[in-house]
C-alpha positions in Angstrom: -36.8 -44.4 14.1 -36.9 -41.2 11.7 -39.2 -38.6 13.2 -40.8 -36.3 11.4 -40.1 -32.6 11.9 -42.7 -29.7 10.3 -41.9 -26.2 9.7 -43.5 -23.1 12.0 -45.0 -20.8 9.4 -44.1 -17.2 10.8 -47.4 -16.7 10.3 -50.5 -17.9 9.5 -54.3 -17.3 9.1 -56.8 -19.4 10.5 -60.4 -19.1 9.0 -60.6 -15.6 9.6 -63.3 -13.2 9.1 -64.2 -9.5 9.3 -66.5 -7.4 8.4 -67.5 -3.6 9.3 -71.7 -3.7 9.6 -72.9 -5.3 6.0 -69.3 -4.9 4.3 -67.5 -8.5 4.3 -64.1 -7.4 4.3 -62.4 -11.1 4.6 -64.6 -14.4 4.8 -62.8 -17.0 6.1 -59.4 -16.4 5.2 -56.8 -19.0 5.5 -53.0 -19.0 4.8 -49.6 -19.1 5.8 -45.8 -18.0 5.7 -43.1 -19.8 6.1 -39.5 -18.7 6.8 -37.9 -17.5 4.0 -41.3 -17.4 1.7 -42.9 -14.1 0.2 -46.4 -14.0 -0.3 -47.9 -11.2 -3.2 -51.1 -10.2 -1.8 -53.8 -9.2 -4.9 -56.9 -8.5 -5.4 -59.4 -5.5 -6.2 -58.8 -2.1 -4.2 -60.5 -2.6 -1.1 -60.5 -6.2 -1.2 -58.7 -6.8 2.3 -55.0 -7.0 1.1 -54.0 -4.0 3.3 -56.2 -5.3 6.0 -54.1 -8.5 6.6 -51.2 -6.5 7.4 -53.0 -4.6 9.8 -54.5 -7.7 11.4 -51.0 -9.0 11.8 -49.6 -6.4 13.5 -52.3 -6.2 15.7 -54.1 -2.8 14.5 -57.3 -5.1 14.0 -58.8 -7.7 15.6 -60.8 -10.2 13.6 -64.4 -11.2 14.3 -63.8 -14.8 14.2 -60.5 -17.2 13.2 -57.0 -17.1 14.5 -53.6 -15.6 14.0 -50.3 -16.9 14.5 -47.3 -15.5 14.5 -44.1 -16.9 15.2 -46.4 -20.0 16.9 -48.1 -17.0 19.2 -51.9 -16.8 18.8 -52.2 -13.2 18.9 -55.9 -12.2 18.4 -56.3 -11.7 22.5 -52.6 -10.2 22.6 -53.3 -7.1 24.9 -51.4 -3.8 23.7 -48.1 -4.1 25.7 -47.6 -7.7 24.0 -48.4 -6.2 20.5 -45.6 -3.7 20.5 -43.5 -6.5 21.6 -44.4 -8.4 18.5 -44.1 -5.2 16.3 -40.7 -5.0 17.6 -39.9 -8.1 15.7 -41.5 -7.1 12.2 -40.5 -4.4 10.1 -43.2 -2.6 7.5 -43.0 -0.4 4.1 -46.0 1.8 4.0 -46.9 3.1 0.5 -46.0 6.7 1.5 -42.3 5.9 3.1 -43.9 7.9 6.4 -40.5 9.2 7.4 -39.9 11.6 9.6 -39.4 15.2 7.6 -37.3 16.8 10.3 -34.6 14.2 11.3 -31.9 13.1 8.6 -31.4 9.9 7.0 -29.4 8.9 9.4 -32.0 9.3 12.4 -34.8 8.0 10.7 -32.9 5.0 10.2 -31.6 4.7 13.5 -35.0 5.9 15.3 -36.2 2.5 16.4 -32.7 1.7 17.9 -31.9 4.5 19.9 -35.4 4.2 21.3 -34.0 0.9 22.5 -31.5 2.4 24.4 -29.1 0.6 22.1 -24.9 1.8 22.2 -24.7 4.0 19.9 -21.6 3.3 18.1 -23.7 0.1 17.7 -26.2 1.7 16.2 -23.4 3.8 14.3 -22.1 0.1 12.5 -25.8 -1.1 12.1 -27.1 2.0 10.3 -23.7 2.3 8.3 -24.1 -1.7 7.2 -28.0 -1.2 6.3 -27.4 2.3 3.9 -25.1 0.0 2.2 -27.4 -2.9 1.5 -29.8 -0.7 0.0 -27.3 1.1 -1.9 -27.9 4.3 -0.2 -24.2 5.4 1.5 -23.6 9.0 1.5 -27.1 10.6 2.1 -26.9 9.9 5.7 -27.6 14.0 6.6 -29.8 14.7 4.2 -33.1 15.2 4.7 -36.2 13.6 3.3 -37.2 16.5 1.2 -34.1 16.5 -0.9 -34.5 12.8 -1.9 -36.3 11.2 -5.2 -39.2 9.1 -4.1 -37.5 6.6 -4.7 -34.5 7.2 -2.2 -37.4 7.8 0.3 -38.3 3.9 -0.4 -35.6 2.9 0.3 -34.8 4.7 3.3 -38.1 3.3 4.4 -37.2 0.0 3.9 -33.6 0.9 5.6 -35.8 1.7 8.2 -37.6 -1.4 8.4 -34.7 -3.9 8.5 -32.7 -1.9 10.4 -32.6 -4.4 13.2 -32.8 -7.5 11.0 -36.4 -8.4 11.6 -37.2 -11.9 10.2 -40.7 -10.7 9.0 -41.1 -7.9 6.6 -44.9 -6.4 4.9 -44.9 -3.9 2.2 -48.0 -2.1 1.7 -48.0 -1.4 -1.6 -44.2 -0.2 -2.0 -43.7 0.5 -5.5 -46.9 2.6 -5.8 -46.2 5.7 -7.9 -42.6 4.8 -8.6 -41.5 5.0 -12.5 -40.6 1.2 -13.4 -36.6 1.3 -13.4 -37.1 2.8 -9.9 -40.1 0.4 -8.7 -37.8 -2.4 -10.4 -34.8 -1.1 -7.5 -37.1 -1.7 -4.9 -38.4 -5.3 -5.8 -34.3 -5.9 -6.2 -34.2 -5.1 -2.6 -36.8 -7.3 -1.5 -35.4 -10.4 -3.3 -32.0 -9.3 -1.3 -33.8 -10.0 1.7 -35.6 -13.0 0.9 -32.5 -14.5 -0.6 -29.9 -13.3 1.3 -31.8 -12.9 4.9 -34.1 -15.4 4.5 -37.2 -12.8 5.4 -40.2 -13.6 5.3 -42.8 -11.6 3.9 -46.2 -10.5 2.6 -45.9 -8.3 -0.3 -49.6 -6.2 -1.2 -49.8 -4.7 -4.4 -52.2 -4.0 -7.6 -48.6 -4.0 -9.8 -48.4 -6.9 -11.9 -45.2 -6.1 -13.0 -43.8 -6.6 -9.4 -45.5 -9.8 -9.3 -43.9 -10.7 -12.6 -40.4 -9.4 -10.9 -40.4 -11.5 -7.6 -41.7 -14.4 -8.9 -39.7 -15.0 -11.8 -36.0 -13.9 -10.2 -33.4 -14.4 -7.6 -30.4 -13.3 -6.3 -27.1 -14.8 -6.7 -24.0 -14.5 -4.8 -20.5 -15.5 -5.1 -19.3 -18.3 -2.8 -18.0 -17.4 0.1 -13.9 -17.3 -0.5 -14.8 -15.0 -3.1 -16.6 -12.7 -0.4 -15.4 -9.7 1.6 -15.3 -12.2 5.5 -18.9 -12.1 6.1 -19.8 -9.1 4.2 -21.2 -10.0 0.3 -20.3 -6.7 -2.0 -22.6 -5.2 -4.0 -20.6 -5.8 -7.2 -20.5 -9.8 -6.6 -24.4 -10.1 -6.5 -26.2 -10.8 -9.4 -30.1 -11.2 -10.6 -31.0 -14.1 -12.5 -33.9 -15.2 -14.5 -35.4 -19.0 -12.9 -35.3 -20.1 -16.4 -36.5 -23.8 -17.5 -34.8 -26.0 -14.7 -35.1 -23.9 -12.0 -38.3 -23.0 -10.8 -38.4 -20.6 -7.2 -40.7 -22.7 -4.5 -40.5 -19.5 -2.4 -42.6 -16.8 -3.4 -46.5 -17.3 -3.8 -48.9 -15.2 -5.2 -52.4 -15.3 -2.9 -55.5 -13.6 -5.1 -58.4 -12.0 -2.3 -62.1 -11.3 -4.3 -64.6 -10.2 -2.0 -63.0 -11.3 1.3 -62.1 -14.9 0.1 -59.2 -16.5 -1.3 -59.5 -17.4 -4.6 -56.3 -18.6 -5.9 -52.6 -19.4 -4.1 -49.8 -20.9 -5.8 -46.9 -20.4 -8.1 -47.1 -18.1 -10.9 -47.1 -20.3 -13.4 -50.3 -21.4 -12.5 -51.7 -18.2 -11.7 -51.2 -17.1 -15.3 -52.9 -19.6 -16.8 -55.7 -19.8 -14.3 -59.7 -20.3 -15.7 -61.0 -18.5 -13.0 -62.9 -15.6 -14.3 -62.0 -12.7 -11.8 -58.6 -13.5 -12.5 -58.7 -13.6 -16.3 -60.5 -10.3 -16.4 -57.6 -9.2 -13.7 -55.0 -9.8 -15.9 -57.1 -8.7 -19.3 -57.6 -5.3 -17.6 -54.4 -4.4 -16.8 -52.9 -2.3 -19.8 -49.5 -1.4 -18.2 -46.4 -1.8 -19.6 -44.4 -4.5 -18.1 -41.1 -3.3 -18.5 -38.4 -6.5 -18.0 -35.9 -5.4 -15.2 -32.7 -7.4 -16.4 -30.6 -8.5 -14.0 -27.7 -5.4 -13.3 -26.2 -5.3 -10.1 -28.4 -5.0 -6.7 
């Protein structure tokens, strides 16, 4: 007899709601993650993107509905559960929020040796991280003499440090000029491709959205690899083109606390709803078409 297994999104959204007295913030909300899938969170600025994240690491508590992560229900967590769970996640805050007075090196390496991991450990992890986000070399310097840019990506560095299997971005190309914003969308479809993170991606950017939902990564086979380690210089971004069509990355649209469109792209484009045409109309910003150079 063939049994049917299903999939445990990493997370996922139950009906929930939340509002702060007469402000509706999300109305019954519903949604999921799965392993591997990025989700683009858009929607008008203070239209509840941002508060998802917080809700999912447990900064909020909803008025009514559920939360899972990882199959945990974790609207009731108390606090010493929570930071267990936001052990397990990484996040990119808009503003990088490192630490101005330790290196690159120590920010990176902050939430290990709070761990009490070994530090030549923690030595080989930082090491193997700077290189995947194409940032050896800067270890001592300090966040003051980077580009905002470099601060991203330190950020993100950061983040995946310990190879988290859930990532969220708050808005991570904000303020970025677009060949730099385009380096940090690269990096994110390294880690959905190559790490098979999953993620929730908030933005008001639509050339992001344009970015992750259109390309992938691509990496030589493995006898053309370095043992287990893929170089830099055998990865390459590629367009989905006609017969390939990516089944991972969604884009979810919020207006006034509800849900009002999730799927592929290609339907999002082309969509009749009204808040989304007038989305789309609105935004006057170049998109500026990242070709695929190396990662």
């Amino acid at each position: 007899m063939t049994e049917n297994y299903q999939i445990e999104p990493r997370i996922e959204f139950r009906e929930v709601s939340l509002a702060f007295d007469d402000q509706v913030v999300l109305d019954h909300v519903s949604f999921t993650v799965a392993p591997g899938e990025m989700k683009l969170m858009l929607g008008e600025s203070g239209g509840g993107k941002s508060m998802i994240l917080k809700l999912v690491l447990g900064l909020e508590k909803p008025d009514s509905g559920e939360i899972f992560v990882d199959g945990e229900e974790i609207t009731r967590f108390p606090e010493e559960e929570l930071n267990r769970l936001r052990e397990r996640m990484g996040i990119v805050f808009q503003e990088g929020a490192l630490f101005d007075s330790l290196t690159v090196f120590e920010n990176v390496a902050y939430r290990l040796q709070e761990r009490g991991e070994d530090e030549k450990e923690i030595e080989r992890k930082v090491e193997q991280i700077l290189e995947f986000v194409g940032l050896r070399g800067v270890e001592d310097k300090l966040p003051s003499e980077l580009s905002g840019g470099m601060k991203r990506r330190v950020a993100i560095a950061r983040a995946v440090v310990d190879e988290p299997e859930i990532v969220l971005f708050d808005e991570p190309t904000t303020g970025l000029d677009p060949p730099t914003a385009g380096t940090i969308c690269e990096l994110a479809l390294k880690l959905r491709d190559l790490r098979g993170v999953s993620s929730i991606w908030v933005t008001h950017r639509l050339e992001d959205v344009r970015f992750l939902t259109s390309k992938y990564i691509a990496a030589a086979w493995p006898d053309q690899t370095n043992g287990d380690q893929i170089e830099a210089k055998q990865l390459k971004i590629e367009d989905e083109g006609d017969k390939l069509r990516l089944v991972n990355t969604k884009i979810v649209m919020l207006h006034h606390g509800r849900i009002i469109f999730e799927g592929p792209d290609e339907e999002f484009w082309h969509s009749d709803d009204p808040f989304i045409r007038e989305f789309l109309e609105f935004d006057t910003t170049v998109y500026e078409h990242f070709d695929g150079h190396t990662a």
